[in-house]
C-alpha positions, 0 to 999 in steps of 0.5 A, a space after each residue: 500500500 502506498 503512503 500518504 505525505 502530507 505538505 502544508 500550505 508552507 513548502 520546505 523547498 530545496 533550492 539548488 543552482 550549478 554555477 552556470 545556472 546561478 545567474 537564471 535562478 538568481 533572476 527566478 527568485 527575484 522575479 517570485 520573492 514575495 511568493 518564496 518568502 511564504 515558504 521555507 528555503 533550504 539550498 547548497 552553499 554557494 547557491 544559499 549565500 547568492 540567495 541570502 545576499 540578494 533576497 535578504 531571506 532567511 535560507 538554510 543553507 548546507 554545504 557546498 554541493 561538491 562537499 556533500 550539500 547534494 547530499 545532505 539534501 537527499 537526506 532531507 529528502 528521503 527523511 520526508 523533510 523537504 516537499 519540492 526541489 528546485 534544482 537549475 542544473 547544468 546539461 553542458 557542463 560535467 560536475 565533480 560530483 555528478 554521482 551525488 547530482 544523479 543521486 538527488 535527482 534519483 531520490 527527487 523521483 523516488 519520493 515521489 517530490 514536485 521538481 523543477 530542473 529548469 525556468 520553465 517547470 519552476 514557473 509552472 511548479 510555483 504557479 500551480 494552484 495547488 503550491 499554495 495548497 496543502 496536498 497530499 503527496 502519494 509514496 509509492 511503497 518502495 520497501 514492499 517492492 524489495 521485499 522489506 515491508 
């Protein structure tokens, strides 16, 4: 049987930004800041200092994605503490820690979490009706699936 997740009206969003992509999720931000102030901001390094900086919100900000910020996201994640990722990567450029990258992205689609990898799907993800909604996210049972249920 699957499991049921609820969000609140407040998401726990990660935030997370190649440095390629900054700049376009800087101008993201921007551009919904008085939307995102509604909601609790987590994000890697270098992208949660950009964002304190020019927004003046308040972020929880983590490591260094190459130092273990990816994964201490994916963390956050599979513990049911983050609702939606948000995550400008870059398609052009090889990371260090692509394996970590793959990671999060895997668990993202794992837990069944709203995710953005562009402008495009953040515009769409932050306008939907149901972002300002609480909403029951459907788990799948992964553990019945291996046999650890």
């Amino acid at each position: 049987m699957d499991d049921i997740i609820p969000m609140g009206k407040r998401k726990k969003i990660a935030v997370v930004a190649h440095d390629h992509r900054k700049a376009d999720l800087l101008d993201w931000a921007k551009f919904n800041r008085e939307e995102l102030t509604q909601h609790e901001l987590y994000a890697t390094g270098g992208t949660g200092k950009m964002l304190e900086e020019t927004l003046g919100l308040k972020i929880t900000r983590l490591l260094s994605g190459p130092l273990g910020g990816d994964q201490q996201l994916g963390s956050r994640i599979s513990e049911g503490t983050i609702d939606m990722l948000i995550f400008f990567w870059d398609p052009l450029e090889p990371q260090p820690h692509d394996p970590d990258v793959k990671a999060l992205l895997r668990l993202a689609v794992l837990y069944n979490l709203p995710t953005a990898s562009n402008r495009s799907t953040a515009d769409f993800l932050i306008s939907s009706p149901l972002f300002e909604q609480t909403y029951d996210r459907i788990q799948a049972n992964y553990a019945a699936r291996i046999g650890r249920a």
